[in-house]
C-alpha positions in Angstrom: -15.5 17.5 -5.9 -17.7 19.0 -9.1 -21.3 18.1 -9.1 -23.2 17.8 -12.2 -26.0 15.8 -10.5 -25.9 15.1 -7.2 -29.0 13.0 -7.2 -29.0 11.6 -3.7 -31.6 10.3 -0.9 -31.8 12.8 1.7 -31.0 9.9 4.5 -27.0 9.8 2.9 -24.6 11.5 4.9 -21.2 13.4 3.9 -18.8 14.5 7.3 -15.9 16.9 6.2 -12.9 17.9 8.2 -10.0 19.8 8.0 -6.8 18.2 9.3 -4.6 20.1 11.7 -0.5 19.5 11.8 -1.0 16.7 14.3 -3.7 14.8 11.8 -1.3 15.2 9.1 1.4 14.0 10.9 -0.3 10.7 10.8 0.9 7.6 8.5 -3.2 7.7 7.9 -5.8 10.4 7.8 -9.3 11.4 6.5 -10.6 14.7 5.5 -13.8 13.3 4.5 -16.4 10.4 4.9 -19.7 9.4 3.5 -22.6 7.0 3.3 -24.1 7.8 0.0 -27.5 6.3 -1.5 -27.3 7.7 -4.8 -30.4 7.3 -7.2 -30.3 6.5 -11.2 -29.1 10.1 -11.8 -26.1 10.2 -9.3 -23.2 11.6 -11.5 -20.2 13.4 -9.9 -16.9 14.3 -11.2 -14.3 14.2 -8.8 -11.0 16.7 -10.0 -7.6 16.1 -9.1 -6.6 16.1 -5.6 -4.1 14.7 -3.2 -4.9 11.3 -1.5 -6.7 8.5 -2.6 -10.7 7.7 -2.3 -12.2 4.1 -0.6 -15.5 3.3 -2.0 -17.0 -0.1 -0.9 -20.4 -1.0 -2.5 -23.5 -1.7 -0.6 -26.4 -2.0 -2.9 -26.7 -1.9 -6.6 -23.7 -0.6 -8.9 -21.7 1.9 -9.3 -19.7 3.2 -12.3 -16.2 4.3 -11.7 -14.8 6.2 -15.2 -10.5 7.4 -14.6 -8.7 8.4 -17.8 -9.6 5.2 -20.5 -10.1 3.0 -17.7 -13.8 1.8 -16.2 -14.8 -0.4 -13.0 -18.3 -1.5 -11.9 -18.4 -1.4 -8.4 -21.0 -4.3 -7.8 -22.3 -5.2 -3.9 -19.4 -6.3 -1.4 -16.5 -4.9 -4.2 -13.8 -2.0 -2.6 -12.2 0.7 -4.8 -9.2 2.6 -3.9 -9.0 5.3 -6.6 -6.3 7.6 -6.4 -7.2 11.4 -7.0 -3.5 12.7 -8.7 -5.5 12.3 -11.9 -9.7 13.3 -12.8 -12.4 10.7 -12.3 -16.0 10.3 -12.6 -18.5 8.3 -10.2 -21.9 7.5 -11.3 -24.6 4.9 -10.7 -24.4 2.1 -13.7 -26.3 2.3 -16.0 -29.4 0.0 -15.7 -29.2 0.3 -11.8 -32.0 2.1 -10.2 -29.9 2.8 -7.1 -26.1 2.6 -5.9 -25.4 3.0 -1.9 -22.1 2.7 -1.2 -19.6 4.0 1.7 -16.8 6.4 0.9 -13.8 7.6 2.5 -11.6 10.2 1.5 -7.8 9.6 2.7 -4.2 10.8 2.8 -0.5 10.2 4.8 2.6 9.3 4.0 0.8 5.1 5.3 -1.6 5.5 2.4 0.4 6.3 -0.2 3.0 3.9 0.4 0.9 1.1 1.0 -1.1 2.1 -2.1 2.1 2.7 -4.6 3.9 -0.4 -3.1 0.9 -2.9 -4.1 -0.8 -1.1 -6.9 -3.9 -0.8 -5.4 -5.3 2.1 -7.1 -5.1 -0.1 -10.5 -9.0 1.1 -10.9 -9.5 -2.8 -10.2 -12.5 -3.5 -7.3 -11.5 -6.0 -4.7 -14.1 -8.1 -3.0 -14.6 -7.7 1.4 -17.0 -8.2 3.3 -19.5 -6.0 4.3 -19.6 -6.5 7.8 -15.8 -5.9 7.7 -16.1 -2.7 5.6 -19.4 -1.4 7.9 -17.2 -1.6 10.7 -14.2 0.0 9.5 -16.4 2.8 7.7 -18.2 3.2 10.6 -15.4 4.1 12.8 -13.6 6.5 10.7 -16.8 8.3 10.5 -17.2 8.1 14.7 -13.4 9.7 15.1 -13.4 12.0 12.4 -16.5 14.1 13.9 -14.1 13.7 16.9 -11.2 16.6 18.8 -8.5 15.0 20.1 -5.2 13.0 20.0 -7.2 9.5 20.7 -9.5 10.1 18.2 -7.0 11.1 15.8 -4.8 7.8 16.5 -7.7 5.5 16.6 -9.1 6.9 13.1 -5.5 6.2 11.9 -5.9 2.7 12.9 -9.2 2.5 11.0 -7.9 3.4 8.0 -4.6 1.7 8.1 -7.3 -1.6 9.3 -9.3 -0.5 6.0 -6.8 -0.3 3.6 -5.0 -4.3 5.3 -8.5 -6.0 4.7 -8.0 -4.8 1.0 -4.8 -5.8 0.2 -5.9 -9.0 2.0 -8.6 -9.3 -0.3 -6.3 -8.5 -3.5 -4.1 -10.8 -2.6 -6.3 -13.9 -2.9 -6.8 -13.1 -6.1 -3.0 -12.6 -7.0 -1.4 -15.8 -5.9 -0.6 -16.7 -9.4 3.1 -15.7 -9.7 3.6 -16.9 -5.9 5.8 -20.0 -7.1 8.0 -17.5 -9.3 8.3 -15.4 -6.4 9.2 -18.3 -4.2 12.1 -19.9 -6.3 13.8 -16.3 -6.7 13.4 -15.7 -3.0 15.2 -18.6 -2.4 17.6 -18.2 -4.9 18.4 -14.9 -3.2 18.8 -16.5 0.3 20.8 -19.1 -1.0 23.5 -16.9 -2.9 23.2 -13.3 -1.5 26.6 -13.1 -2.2 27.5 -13.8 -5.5 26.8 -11.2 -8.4 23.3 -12.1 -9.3 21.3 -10.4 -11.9 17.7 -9.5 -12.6 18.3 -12.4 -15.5 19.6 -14.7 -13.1 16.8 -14.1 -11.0 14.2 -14.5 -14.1 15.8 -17.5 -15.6 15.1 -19.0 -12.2 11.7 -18.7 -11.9 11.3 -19.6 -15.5 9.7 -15.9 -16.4 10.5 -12.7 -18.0 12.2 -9.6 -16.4 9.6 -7.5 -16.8 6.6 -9.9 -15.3 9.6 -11.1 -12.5 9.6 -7.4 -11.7 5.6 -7.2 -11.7 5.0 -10.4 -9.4 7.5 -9.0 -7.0 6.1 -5.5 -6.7 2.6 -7.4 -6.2 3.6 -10.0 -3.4 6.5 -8.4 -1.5 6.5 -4.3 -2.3 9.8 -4.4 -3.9 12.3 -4.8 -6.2 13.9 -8.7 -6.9 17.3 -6.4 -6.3 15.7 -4.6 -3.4 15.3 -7.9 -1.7 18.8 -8.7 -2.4 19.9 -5.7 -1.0 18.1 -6.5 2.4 19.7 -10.1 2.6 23.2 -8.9 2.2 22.7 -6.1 4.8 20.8 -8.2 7.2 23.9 -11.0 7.0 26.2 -8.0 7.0 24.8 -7.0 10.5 24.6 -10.6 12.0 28.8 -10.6 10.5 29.2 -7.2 12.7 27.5 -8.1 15.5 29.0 -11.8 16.2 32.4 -11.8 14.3 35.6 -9.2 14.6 36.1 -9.6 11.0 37.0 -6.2 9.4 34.3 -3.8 7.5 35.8 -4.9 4.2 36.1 -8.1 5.1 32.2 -8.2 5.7 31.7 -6.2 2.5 33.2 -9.0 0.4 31.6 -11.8 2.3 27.9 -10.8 1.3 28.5 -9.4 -1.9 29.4 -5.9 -2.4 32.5 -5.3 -4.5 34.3 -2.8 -2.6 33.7 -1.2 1.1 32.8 1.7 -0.1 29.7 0.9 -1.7 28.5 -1.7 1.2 29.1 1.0 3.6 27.0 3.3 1.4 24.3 1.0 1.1 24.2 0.2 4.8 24.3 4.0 6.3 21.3 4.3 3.9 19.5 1.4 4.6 20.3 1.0 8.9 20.7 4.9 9.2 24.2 4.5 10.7 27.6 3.8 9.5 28.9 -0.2 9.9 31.2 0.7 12.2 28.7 2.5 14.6 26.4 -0.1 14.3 29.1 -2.6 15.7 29.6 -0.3 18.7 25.7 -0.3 19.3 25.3 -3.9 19.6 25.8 -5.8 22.9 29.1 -7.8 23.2 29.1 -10.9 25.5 31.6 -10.7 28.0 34.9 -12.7 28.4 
């Protein structure tokens, strides 16, 4: 981080860690934590780094700046920004004063979570503040913390953090939910046939491109992702309960040869149709 003008009250407080191979190992982790109250002249640039910065605001406004995009962090509003590209954080202008909690986090939890839902869209959510005190709050208590617990329960924290935001952004995405709905059930319905992303779109009465959007927003994947997961999780009921043959199975939820549905499911189970078969409990007689 690159100060031009650190103007802060003295009373803020900024904890800094550095993360050993266990902390990294960790779907969530923080290498830093603070509780700023930034006066009128507050004005940091923040370079490119790996992870992905929280800020919640307490009081007044804050000014987030990232490429051509701008958000003004208003009281009870929560920013994930994600630091692959330069940003700048200042108090608004026309605000006297902008306290807010920050949290400076990484794992492979973060990013997923993050990259799945768009979160770090520069676009402030709004939580509560007793919600975001508490989670703050704790990261801050385990990352001044040795040890495993402390580790795990900071991971919690975060991955707590970063659930009460997407809870929040979803309440203000549930437009699209219907389109999402009608192609879900489409799916369910015919798995098996050859269905297309149009298909899918003409369903819910939308484009490919926005189909593709809503889907990303409300379920973290693909429309053909989803497919994917229906056919595979009727593939395993087929193995499990039937003695029909692999290719027989292949056909019967959609895949056009054996090859490819074996494929898919090895990737997707992490074992081969066959061994999955053998793993699954037989009833006797």
């Amino acid at each position: 981080m690159a100060n031009r003008d650190l103007d802060l009250d003295a009373r803020s407080t900024w904890l800094r860690t550095t993360p050993g191979s266990f902390e990294r190992s960790m779907p969530f982790f923080c290498t830093e934590q603070g509780a700023f109250l930034a006066r009128d002249r507050f004005l940091v640039d923040r370079q490119a780094a790996a992870g992905y910065d929280i800020v919640f605001t307490l009081e007044g406004r804050g000014l987030v700046e990232q490429g051509r995009k701008k958000a003004v962090l208003a009281p009870g509003r929560a920013l994930i920004i994600d630091c692959s590209a330069p940003s700048q954080r200042s108090t608004c202008p026309g605000s006297e004063t902008w306290h807010h909690l920050w949290a400076h986090v990484d794992g492979t939890g973060v990013t997923a979570l993050v990259q799945a839902l768009d979160l770090a869209a520069v676009s402030p959510v709004p939580l509560e503040e007793a919600v975001a005190r508490r989670h703050f709050s704790l990261i801050g208590e385990y990352l001044a913390k040795p040890g495993v617990l402390a580790v795990t329960e900071m991971s919690r924290a975060i991955h707590e953090l970063i659930a009460d935001i997407v809870s929040a952004a979803r309440a203000g995405r549930e437009a699209g939910a219907d389109a999402v709905d009608a192609v879900r059930a489409l799916i369910e319905r015919d798995f098996a046939r050859n269905l297309t992303l149009e298909d899918m779109a003409r369903a819910a009465d939308v484009s490919n491109s926005y189909l593709l959007k809503l889907f990303r927003t409300h379920l973290g994947a693909t429309p053909y992702e989803y497919l994917l997961r229906q056919r595979i999780t009727e593939a395993k009921r087929l193995l499990a309960e039937t003695d029909a043959r692999v290719g027989e199975i292949a056909g019967l939820v959609g895949f056009a040869s054996e090859s490819n549905f074996s494929y898919r499911f090895s990737h997707m189970v992490g074992m081969s149709p066959r061994a999955y078969r053998k793993s699954c409990p037989r009833a006797d007689g």
